[in-house]
C-alpha positions in Angstrom: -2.9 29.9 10.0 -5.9 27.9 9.4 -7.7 28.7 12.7 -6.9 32.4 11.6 -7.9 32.2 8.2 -11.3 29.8 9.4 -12.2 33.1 11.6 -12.3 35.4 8.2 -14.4 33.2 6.3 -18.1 32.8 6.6 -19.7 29.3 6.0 -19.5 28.2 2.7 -16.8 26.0 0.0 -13.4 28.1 1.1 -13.9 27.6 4.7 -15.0 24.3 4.4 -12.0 23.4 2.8 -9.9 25.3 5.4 -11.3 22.9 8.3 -10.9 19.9 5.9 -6.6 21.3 5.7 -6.7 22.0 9.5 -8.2 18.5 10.0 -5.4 17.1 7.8 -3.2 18.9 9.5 -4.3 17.7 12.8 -3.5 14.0 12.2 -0.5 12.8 14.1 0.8 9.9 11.1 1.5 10.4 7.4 -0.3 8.4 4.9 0.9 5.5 3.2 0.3 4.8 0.0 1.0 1.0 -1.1 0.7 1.0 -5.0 2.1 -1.1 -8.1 1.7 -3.4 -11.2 -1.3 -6.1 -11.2 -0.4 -8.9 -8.9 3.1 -7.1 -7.3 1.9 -8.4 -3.6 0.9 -5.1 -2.6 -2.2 -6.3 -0.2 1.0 -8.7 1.4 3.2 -6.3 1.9 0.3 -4.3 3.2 -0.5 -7.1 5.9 3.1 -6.5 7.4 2.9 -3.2 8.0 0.8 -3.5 9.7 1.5 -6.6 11.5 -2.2 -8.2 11.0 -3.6 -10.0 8.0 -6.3 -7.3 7.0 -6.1 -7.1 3.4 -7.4 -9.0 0.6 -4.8 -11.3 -1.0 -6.9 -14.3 -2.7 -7.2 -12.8 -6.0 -11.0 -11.7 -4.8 -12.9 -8.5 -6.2 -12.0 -6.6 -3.3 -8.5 -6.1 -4.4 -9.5 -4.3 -6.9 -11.5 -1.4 -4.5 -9.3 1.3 -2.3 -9.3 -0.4 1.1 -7.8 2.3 4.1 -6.6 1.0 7.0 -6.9 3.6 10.0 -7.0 2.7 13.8 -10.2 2.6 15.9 -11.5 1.4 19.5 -13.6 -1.3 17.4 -13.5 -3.1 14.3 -15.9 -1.8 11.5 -16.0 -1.4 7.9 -16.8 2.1 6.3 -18.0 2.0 2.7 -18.0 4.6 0.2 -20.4 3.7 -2.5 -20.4 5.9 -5.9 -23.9 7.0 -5.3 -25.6 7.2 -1.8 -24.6 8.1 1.4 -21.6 5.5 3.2 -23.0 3.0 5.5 -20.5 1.0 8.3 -21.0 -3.2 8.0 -19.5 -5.4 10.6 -15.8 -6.7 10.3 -15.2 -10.0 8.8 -13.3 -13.1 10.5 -9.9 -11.2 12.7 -11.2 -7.8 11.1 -10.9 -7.9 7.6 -13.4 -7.0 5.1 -16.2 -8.9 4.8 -17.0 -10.9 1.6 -20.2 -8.9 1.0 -20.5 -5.4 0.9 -23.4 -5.1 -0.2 -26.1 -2.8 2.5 -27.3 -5.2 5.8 -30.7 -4.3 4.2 -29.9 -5.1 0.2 -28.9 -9.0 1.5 -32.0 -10.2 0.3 -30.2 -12.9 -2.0 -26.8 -14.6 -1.4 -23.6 -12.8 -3.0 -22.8 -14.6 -6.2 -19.4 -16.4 -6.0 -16.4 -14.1 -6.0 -13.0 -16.0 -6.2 -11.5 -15.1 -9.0 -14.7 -13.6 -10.8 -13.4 -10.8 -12.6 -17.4 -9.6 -13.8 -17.9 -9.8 -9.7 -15.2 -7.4 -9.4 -15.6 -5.5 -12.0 -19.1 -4.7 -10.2 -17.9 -4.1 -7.3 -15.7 -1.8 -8.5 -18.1 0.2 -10.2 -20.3 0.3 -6.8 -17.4 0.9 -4.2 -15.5 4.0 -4.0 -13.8 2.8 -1.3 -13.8 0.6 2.1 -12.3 1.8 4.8 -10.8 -0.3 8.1 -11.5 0.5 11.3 -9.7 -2.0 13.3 -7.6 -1.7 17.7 -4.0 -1.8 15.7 -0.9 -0.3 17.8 1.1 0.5 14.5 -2.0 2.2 12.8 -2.5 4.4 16.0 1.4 4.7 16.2 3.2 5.1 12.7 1.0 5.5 10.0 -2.6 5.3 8.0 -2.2 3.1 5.2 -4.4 2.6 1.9 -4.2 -0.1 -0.4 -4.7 0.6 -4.1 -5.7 -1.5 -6.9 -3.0 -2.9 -9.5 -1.1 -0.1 -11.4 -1.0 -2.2 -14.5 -1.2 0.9 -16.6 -3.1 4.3 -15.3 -6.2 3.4 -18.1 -7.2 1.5 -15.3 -6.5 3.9 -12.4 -10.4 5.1 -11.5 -10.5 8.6 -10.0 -10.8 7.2 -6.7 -7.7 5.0 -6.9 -5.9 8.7 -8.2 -7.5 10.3 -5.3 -6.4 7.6 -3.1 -2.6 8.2 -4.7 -2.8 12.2 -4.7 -4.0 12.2 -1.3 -1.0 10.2 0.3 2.1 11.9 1.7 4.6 9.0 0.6 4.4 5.9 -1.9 5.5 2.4 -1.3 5.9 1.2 -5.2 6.1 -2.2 -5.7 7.9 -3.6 -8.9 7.7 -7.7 -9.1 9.4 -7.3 -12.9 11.0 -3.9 -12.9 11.2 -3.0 -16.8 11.2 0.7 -18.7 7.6 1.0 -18.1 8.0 1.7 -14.4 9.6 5.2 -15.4 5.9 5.7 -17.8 4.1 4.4 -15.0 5.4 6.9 -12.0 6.0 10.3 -14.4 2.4 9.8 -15.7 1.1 8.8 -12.0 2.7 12.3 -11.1 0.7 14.2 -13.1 -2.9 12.1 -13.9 -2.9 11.9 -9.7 -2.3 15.6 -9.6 0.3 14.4 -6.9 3.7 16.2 -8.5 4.7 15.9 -5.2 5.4 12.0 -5.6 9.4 11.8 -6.0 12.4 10.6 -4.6 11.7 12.2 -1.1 8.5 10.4 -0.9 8.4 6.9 -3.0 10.5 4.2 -2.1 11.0 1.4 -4.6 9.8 -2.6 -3.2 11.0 -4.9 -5.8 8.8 -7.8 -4.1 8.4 -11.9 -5.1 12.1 -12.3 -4.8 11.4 -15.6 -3.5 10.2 -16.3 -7.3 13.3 -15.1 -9.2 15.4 -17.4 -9.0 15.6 -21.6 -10.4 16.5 -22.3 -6.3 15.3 -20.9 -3.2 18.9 -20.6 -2.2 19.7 -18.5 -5.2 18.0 -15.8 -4.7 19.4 -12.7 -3.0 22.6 -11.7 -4.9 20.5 -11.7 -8.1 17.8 -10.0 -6.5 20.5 -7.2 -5.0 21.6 -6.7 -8.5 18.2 -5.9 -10.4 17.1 -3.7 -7.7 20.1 -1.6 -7.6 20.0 -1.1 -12.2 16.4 -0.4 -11.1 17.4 2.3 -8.8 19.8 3.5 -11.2 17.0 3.8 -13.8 14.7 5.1 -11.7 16.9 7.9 -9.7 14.6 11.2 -8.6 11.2 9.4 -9.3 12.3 7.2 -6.3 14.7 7.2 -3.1 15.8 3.8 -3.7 14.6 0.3 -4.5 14.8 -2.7 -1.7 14.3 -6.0 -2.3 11.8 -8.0 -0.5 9.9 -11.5 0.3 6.6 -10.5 1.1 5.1 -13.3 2.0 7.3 -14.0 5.0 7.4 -10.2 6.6 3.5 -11.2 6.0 3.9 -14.1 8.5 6.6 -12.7 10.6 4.8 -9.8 12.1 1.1 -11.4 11.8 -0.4 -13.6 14.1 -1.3 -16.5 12.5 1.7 -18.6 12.3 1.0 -20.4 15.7 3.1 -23.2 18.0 0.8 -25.7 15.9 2.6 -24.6 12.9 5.9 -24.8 14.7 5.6 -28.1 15.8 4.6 -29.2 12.2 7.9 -27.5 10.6 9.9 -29.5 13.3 8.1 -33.3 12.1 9.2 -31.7 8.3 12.6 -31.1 9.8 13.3 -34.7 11.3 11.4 -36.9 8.6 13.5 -38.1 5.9 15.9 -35.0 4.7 16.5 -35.7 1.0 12.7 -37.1 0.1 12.3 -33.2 1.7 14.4 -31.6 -0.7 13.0 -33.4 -3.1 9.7 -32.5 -2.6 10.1 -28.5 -1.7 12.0 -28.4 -5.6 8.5 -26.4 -6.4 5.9 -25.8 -4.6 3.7 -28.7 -6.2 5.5 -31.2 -6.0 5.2 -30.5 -2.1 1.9 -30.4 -2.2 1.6 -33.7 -4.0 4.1 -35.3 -1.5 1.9 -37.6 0.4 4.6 -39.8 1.3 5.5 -37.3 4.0 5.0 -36.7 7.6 2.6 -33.9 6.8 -1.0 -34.0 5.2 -2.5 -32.2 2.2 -4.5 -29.5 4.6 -0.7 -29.2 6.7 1.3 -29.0 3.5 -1.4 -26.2 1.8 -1.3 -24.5 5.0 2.7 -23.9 5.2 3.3 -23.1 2.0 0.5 -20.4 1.7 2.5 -18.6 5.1 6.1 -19.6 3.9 6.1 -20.6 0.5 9.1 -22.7 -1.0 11.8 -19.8 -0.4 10.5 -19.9 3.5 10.1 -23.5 3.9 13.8 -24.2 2.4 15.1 -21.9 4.5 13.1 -22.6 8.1 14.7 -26.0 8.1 18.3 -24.7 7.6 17.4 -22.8 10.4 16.4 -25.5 12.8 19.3 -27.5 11.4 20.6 -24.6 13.3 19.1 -24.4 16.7 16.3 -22.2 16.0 13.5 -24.8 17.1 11.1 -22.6 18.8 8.7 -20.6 17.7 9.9 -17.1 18.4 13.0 -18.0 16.8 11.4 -18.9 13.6 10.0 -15.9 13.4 12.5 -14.1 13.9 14.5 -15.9 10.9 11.7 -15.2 9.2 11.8 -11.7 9.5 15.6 -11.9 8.9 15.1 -13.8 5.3 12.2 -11.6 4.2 14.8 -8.8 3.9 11.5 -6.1 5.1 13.7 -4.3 7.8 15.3 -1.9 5.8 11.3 -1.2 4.4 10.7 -0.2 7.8 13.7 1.8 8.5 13.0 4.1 5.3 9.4 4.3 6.7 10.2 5.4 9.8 13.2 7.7 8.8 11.7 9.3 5.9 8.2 9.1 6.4 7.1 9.1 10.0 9.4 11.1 11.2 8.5 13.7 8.1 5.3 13.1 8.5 4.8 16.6 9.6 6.7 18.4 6.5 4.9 16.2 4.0 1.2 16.9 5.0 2.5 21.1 5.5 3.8 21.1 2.3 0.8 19.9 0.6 -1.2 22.2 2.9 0.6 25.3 1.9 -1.0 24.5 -1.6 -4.2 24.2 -0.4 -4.7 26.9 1.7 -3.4 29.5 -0.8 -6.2 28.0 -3.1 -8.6 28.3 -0.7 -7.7 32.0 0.6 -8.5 32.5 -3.4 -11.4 31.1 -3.7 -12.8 33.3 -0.2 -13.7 36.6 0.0 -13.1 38.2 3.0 -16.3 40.3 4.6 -14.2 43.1 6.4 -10.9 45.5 6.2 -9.9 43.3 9.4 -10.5 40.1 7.2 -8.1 41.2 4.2 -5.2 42.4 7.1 -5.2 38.4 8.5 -5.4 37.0 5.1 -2.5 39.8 4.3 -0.5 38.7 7.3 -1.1 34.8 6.5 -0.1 34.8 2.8 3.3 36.8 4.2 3.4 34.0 7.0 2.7 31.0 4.1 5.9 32.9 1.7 8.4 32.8 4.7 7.2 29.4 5.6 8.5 28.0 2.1 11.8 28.8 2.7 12.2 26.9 5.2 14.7 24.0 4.4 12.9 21.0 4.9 10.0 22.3 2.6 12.7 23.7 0.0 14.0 20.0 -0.2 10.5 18.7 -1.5 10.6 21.6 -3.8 13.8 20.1 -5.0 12.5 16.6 -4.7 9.5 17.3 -7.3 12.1 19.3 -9.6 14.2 16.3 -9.7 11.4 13.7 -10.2 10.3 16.0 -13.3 13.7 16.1 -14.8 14.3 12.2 -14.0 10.9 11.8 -16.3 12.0 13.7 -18.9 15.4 12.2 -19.2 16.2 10.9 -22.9 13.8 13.0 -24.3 14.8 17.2 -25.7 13.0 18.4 -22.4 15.4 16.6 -20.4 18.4 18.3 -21.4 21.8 18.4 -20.4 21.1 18.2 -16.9 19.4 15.1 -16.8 22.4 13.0 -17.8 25.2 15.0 -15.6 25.8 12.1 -13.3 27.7 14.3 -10.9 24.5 17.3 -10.5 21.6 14.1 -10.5 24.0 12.8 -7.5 24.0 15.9 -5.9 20.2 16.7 -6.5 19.4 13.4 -4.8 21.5 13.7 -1.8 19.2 17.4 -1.7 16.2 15.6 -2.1 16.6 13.0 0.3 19.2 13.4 3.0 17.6 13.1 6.4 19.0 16.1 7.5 20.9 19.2 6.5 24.5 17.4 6.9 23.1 14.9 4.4 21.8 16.8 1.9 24.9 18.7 1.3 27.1 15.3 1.5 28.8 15.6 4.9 28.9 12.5 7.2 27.5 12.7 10.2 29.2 15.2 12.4 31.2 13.5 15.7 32.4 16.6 16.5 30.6 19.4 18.7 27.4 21.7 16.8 29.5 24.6 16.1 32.1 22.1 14.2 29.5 20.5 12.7 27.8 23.8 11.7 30.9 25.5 10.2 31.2 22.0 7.7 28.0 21.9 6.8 27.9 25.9 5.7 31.5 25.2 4.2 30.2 22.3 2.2 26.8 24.4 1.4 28.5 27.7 0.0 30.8 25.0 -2.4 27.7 23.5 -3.6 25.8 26.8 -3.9 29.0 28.2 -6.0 28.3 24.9 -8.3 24.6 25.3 -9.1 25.4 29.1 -9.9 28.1 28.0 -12.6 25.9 25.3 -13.7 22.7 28.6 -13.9 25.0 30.3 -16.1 24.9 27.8 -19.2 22.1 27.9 -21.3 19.5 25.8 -20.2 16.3 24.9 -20.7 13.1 25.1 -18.6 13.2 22.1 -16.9 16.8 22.5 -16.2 16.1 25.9 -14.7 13.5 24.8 -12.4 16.0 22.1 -11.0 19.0 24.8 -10.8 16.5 26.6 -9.0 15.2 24.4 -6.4 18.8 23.4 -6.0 20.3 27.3 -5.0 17.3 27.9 -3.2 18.3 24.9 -0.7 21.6 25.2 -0.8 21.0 29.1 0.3 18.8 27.9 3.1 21.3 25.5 4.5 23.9 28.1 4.4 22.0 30.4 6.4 20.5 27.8 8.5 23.9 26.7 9.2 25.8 29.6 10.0 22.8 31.1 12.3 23.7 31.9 15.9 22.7 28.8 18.4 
């Protein structure tokens, strides 16, 4: 549709912008957004997907700048200043971005000191648009772009390039360190000051991170970390799909490449010295880092606990109490305690394999505006734009995109809920159930609440249809009570769907 409607247009704005949709279009993995409160360990969690320590996590000014991470045949850095033309600087130490980024020709006196200087990044972040990294990464080129925004403390300090950033992602990894009330604020503003109504439970997934720091023990941790992400699912239903629970800083280990046999070899001297002066020490991180009685020394002790922290290193040695002495065992417990593989599943189910869906359905949007804004020089011009807004309405009903539709309805009713535009709706337990399962089931079995189907297609067919008809008959009873508009909307996206499975369903082979 975009090659057609390119062909109408002369050069100028609306075909412009139909190349930039066809580009879009043309990329083979969604983007990622990785986004949150001040300090959540976004740039960590960032680091294990993709499997390298790229970002910024040191508390220096260039957290607070959008940093991309996209794959290339060299490593590079791309910045975006506000004013001038972007200019590429050579990669820092394994890739990342270097401390300065200022212009090769501007060095002409040393960058002041930037750890922790929050005028430094304050500046920076008034130069910088963005920096983008161009680094050889197999899960960049694979699975996904990703960007890394700056702290989501409250939008006032979103900047239009960190909205862009948001409004420009197909899904949302939302990290919540402290989940409270104003994470509902937080996302149902982001929704509409990002322009991206399209954020909702089909495309954000919830990342409670720092478990490691919520409880008094490291061995405490999980069940009460199960429990407040589950009440913040609860609370959050239709803005998000769910809400995991994760130790960033060892998925950050586990899949990076730093933790060496060195390192290894150091955990096993902590594991045979003198067990109880160990627990003793590893109560809080400083009192191992003031344990010089040990067999490790200050530069050993710094360097474990910045990879494994307390949580990690309390665990590890269980581990090799175990039998897990060698070093791709210990990562592999690693990975195991940091709790990040049901992260990646949701990633990959949801969002890589919808990648396609996600950047059409944004598309559609966009190439109606531009068809708009173009004028079309000949009767032969208006027929293909003719034919291509008929092609763009059938398009829409197709399921999966009906199911965003229904996503976005439900992620406005979630925001509303407890206010009058909520409605009656938004606390009917049983309809936000079923709107979710619409919103977010991986396929259409899902969405109308069958279980996977063990029995042959035409089985399976004839339940889902049966199951799709029931729920349609429920959303029309529900249409017949005075609502209001938001209710509507949902009621809406909800037939729609449930119309399009039933016919999807019940279509010949």
């Amino acid at each position: 549709m975009c090659v057609d409607v390119e062909g109408v247009f002369g050069p100028g704005p609306a075909r412009d912008e139909v190349v930039a949709i066809r580009d879009r279009l043309a990329e083979r993995t969604p983007r990622i957004a990785v986004g949150g409160k001040l300090k959540a360990g976004k740039s960590t969690l960032v680091n294990a997907l993709l499997g390298q320590r790229l970002a910024a996590t040191n508390g220096t000014e260039t957290t607070m700048v959008v940093a991309w991470f996209r794959d290339h045949y060299q490593s590079r850095i791309l910045v975006r200043p506000r004013d001038g033309a972007p200019y590429y600087l050579p990669a820092g130490p394994g890739g990342r971005i270097p401390a300065d980024l200022r212009r090769m020709d501007d060095r002409t006196t040393a960058p002041p000191d930037r750890e922790g200087d929050q005028e430094v990044a304050a500046e920076l972040a008034r130069r910088v648009a963005s920096v983008t990294v161009e680094v050889p990464n197999k899960r960049l080129a694979e699975r996904h772009i990703i960007v890394d925004t700056p702290g989501l403390g409250s939008l006032t300090g979103l900047d239009d390039s960190s909205l862009a950033a948001l409004a420009d992602a197909d899904a949302l990894l939302y990290l919540m360190p402290h989940p409270s009330l104003q994470d509902r604020q937080v996302l149902t503003e982001l929704r509409a000051a990002a322009g991206a109504a399209r954020l909702s439970a089909a495309t954000v997934l919830g990342v409670l991170s720092q478990i490691d720091l919520l409880g008094e023990r490291p061995d405490d941790v999980w069940p009460g970390a199960r429990r407040v992400a589950a009440r913040s699912a609860g609370q959050l239903r239709g803005l998000l799909a769910d809400v995991i629970p994760v130790v960033g800083l060892l998925a950050e280990t586990a899949f990076g490449d730093e933790f060496t046999e060195a390192d290894t070899r150091r955990l096993l001297r902590l594991a045979d010295s003198d067990r109880a002066a160990a627990r003793r020490a590893l109560y809080k991180a400083e009192s191992f880092l003031t344990w010089d009685g040990g067999p490790l020394d200050e530069a050993e002790r710094q360097r474990l606990l910045d990879m494994l922290g307390v949580y990690g290193l309390t665990h590890l040695l269980a581990a090799i109490d175990s039998g897990a002495r060698g070093t791709r065992a210990l990562l592999d417990t690693m990975e195991e305690l940091s709790g990040i593989r049901p992260v990646l599943d949701h990633v990959d189910r949801h969002f890589v394999a919808g990648a396609d869906r996600l950047r059409a359905q944004t598309a559609l949007g966009r190439l109606e505006l531009a068809m708009s804004h173009g004028a079309a020089p000949s009767a032969d011009g208006r027929q293909v734009l003719d034919r291509v807004r008929e092609e763009l309405a059938q398009l829409r009903r197709h399921p999966l995109l009906l199911q965003i539709e229904a996503a976005a309805a439900l992620a406005a009713l979630a925001g509303a809920a407890g206010t009058a535009a909520g409605g009656r709706l938004a606390a009917d337990e049983t309809a936000a159930d079923e709107l979710l399962a619409l919103a977010t089931g991986s396929d259409l079995a899902a969405m109308v609440g069958c279980p996977p189907a063990a029995a042959g297609a035409e089985v399976a067919g004839a339940e889902v249809a049966g199951a799709a008809e029931a729920a349609l008959d429920r959303w029309r009873t529900r249409e017949s009570s005075p609502t209001r508009a938001l209710e509507r909307r949902v009621i809406r996206a909800a037939i729609d769907l449930c119309q399009a499975i039933y016919t999807q369903a019940t279509a010949p082979a």
